[in-house]
Structure formats: C-alpha cells, structure tokens
N, C-alpha and C positions, 0 to 999 in steps of 0.2 A: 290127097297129095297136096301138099303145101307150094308155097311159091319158089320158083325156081332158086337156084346158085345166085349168092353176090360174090361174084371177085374182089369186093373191097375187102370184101370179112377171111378172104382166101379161103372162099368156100369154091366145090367143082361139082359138079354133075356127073352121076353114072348111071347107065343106065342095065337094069336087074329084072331079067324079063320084059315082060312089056312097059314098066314103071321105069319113069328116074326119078333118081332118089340125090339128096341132096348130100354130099360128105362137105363136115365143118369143124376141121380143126382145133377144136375148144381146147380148152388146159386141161377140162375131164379125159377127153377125149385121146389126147397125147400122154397124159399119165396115165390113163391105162395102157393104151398101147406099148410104152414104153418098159410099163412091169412086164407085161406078157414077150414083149421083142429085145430089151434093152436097151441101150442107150440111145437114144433117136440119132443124137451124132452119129453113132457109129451106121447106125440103119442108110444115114445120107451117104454117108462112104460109101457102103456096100452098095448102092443104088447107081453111084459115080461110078462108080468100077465094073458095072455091069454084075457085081454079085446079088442082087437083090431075089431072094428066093419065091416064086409062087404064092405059100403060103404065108411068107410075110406081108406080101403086098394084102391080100386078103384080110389077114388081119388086119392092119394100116386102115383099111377103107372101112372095114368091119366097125371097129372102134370110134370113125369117123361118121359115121349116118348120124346126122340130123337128126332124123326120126325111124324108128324099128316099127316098120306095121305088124300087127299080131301074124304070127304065119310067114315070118323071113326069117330064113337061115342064115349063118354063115357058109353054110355051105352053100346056100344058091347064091350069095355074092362071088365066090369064090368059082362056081360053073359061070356065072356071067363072065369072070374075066376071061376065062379062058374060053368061051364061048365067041366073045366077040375079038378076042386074039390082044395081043400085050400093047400094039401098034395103037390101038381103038383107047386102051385105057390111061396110055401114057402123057394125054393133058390133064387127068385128075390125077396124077401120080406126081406130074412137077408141080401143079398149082398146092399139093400137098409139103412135098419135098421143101417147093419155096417158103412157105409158110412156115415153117419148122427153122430152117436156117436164117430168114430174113422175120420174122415174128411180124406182129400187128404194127 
C-alpha cells in the first residue's frame, strides 16, 4: 500500500476491508467516470439534492483508486460503502465532489 491521501491533490482516503486505499481524482479518472455516469455537473446536482444513487457513488470512487491491487472488486468497494454506512464515506465523497466543481 502506497502513501497515504494528499488533500492538496484532492485526493481522500477510503477504507475497503481492512486496507485504505487512496481515491485521486485525475482527468483519467473523471473521464471515465463520466462516460460510464454522465455529466459530472449533473452527478454534483444529483449529489446536492440528495439524489446521488448507491451505485453511482461506487463507481465515482471505483474510477477514482489510485491504485487497483490484483483481487479488488468493484463490488467490494461498493460492500465497503455500504458496510461502513454513507455517514462514514461522505468526507471522501465532498473532498471528490469538491474537486470536480472547484478543479486543481
């Protein structure tokens, strides 16, 4: 496992099983996400508004790992959020959020 989260890079920390794992918003990172989710604008809306679905967040974070060790899922990011409950994930979800609407 690599060195922790920089908030300067508007990077956040999540933790997936017993590992945390570092999510960093790159331009790779957001353009995939954005092919598979659409418009990230509209994804921030939906996030303000409290519509922000489950599975989007998953992806969001999915697309946003740092690094993919051999043997991680999406679906066990996706068990961890909901594992550790939405309350647990929602500083790596604005520190994402912001970074998308406020950039580098």
């Amino acid at each position: 496992m690599s060195a922790g989260a920089n908030p300067l890079r508007g990077e956040a920390e999540l933790r997936i099983g017993e590992n945390m794992h570092v999510l960093r918003p790159s331009f790779a990172a957001l353009v995939a996400a954005e092919e598979e989710l659409g418009p990230l604008f509209a994804l921030v809306e939906r996030a303000a508004g409290g519509g922000l679905r489950l599975g989007e967040l998953a992806a969001l974070f999915w697309h946003c790992l740092r690094e993919r060790p051999a043997g991680l899922t999406r679906e066990a990011v996706g068990e961890a959020v909901v594992a550790q409950g939405l309350a647990a994930v929602t500083p790596a979800l604005r520190m994402l959020l912001g970074q998308i609407v406020r950039g580098r």
